[in-house]
N, C-alpha and C positions, 0 to 999 in steps of 0.2 A: 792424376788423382786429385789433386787438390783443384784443379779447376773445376773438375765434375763436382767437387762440395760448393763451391764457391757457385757456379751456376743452380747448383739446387739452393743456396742459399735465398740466393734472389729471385728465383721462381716463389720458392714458401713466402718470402716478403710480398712480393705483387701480390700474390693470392689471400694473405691478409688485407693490405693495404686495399684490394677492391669488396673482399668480404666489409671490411669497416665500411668503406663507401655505401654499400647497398644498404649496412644497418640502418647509415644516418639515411637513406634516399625514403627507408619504409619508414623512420619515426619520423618524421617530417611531416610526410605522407597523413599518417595517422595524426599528427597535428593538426592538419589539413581538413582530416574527415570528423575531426572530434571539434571542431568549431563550426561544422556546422551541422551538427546532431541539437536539434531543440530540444530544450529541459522537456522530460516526459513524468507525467503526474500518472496517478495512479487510471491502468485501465478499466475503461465502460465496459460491459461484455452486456447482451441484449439479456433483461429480464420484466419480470410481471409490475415491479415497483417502476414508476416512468418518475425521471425529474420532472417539476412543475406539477406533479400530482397528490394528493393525500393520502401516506400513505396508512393503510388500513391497518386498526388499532387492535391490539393483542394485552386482556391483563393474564398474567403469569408471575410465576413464583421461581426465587433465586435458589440455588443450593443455601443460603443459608435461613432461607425459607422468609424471606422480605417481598412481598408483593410489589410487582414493578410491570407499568405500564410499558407497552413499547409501539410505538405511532397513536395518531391521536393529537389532540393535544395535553401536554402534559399540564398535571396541577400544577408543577413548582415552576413555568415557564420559560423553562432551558429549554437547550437544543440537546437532540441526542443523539451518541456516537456508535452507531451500533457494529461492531466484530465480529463475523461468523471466522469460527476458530476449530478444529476438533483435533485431541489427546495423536489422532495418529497424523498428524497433518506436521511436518519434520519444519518447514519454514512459519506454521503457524508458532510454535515451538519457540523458535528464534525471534518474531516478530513481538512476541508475549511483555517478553522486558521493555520492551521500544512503546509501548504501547501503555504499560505500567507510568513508565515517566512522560510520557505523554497526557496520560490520565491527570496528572498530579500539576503538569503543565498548562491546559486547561481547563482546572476543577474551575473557576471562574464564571467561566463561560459554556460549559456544556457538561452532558452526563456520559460516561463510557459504559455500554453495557456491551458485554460479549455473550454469544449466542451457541450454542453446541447443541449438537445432536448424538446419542450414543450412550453410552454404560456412566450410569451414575457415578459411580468409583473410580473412572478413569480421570475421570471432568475432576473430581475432588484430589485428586493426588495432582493433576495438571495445577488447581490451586494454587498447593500447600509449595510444590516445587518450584513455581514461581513467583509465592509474595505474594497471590492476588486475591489477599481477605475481604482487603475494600474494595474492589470493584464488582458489582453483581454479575453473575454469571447463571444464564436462564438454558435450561436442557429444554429445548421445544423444536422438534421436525417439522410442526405447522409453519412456524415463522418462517423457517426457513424456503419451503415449500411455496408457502403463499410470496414471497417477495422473489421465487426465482432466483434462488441462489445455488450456482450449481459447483463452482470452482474457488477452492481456498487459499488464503484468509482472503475474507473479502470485508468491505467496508460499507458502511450508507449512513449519512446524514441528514437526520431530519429535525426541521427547527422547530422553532415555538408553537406556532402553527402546526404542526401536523404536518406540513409538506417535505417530501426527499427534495435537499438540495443542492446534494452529488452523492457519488457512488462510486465503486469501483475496486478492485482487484490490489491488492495491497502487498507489498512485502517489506515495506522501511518507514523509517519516520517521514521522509522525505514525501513519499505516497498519501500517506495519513497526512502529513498539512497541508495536501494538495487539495484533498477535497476543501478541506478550509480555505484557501487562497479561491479555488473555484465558486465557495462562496460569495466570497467577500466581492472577488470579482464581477459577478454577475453571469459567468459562463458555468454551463454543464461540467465542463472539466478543462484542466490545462490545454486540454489537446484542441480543445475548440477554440480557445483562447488563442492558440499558436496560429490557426487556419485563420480567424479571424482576423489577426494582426497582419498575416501576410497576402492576405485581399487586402485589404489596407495600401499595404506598401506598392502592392499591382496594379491596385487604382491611380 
């Protein structure tokens, strides 16, 4: 009797002892696959607004009824950050706050206007629930429409000029400074940036 515990002892020990083995074989592993996963910036998805183009100018009125340009060039010669966001959109929701202190980060350098399409009442409790008095927020389905926007939160950049000079599909801050870095860069998006760099390396 006591041998047969003793032999199950040490059968349950191996069976630990190679279960552990395997854990550290997959984190490792994933070590492995997460160094070379490239930083990824916020996704392109194909629409009617193209970088490198002007994109076409819309005047419109805020919920708090402040008329605001959007594409064009603007009077005050910022850049502007534009949000497509709507009330039922569960990660726009989330992104909202990131987006507030982002605003407020920055106010310097460019203007954040968020974009909704939907029930006037919805948009204005979306506001009140998240802090966002100061930041303009325009109800317009044209904009939306006309710049091809079909999947939410999405994002687009357009500078001093009048020109989109990134875009893309958003859900963090990390996303939303992409488009800035793709600015400053000179590339459409990180992602072109990455493709770019590793022709590079292959040349």
């Amino acid at each position: 009797m006591l041998e047969a515990v003793i032999v199950s002892q040490l059968i349950l020990w191996l069976a630990v002892l190679g279960l552990a083995a395997t854990v550290f074989a997959l984190a490792r592993q994933i070590g492995v696959l997460h160094e070379r996963v490239a930083p990824v910036g916020a996704l392109i998805t194909q629409n009617t607004a193209e970088i490198g183009e002007a994109a076409q100018s819309f005047e419109v009125v805020d919920l708090a009824g402040r008329k605001i340009q959007i594409g064009g060039r603007p009077k005050n010669g910022r850049s502007q950050f534009l949000l497509f966001v709507s009330p039922s959109c569960p990660v726009c929701k989330k992104l909202l706050g990131v987006a507030r202190s982002f605003a407020r980060a920055e106010r310097g350098a460019l203007d954040l206007v968020l974009v909704g399409d939907g029930d006037r009442a919805e948009h204005e409790a979306l506001v009140k629930e998240h802090g966002l008095e100061g930041i303009p927020l325009v109800i317009s389905p044209v904009v939306g429409m006309t710049y091809g926007i079909g999947k939410l939160p999405y994002a687009m950049l357009i500078d001093a000029e009048g020109v989109v000079r990134s875009k893309g599909l958003v859900n963090s801050r990390e996303h939303l400074e992409s488009l800035l870095t793709a600015q400053e860069s000179g590339f459409a998006s990180i992602q072109d940036f990455m493709e770019s760099k590793s022709r590079g390396a292959a040349a």
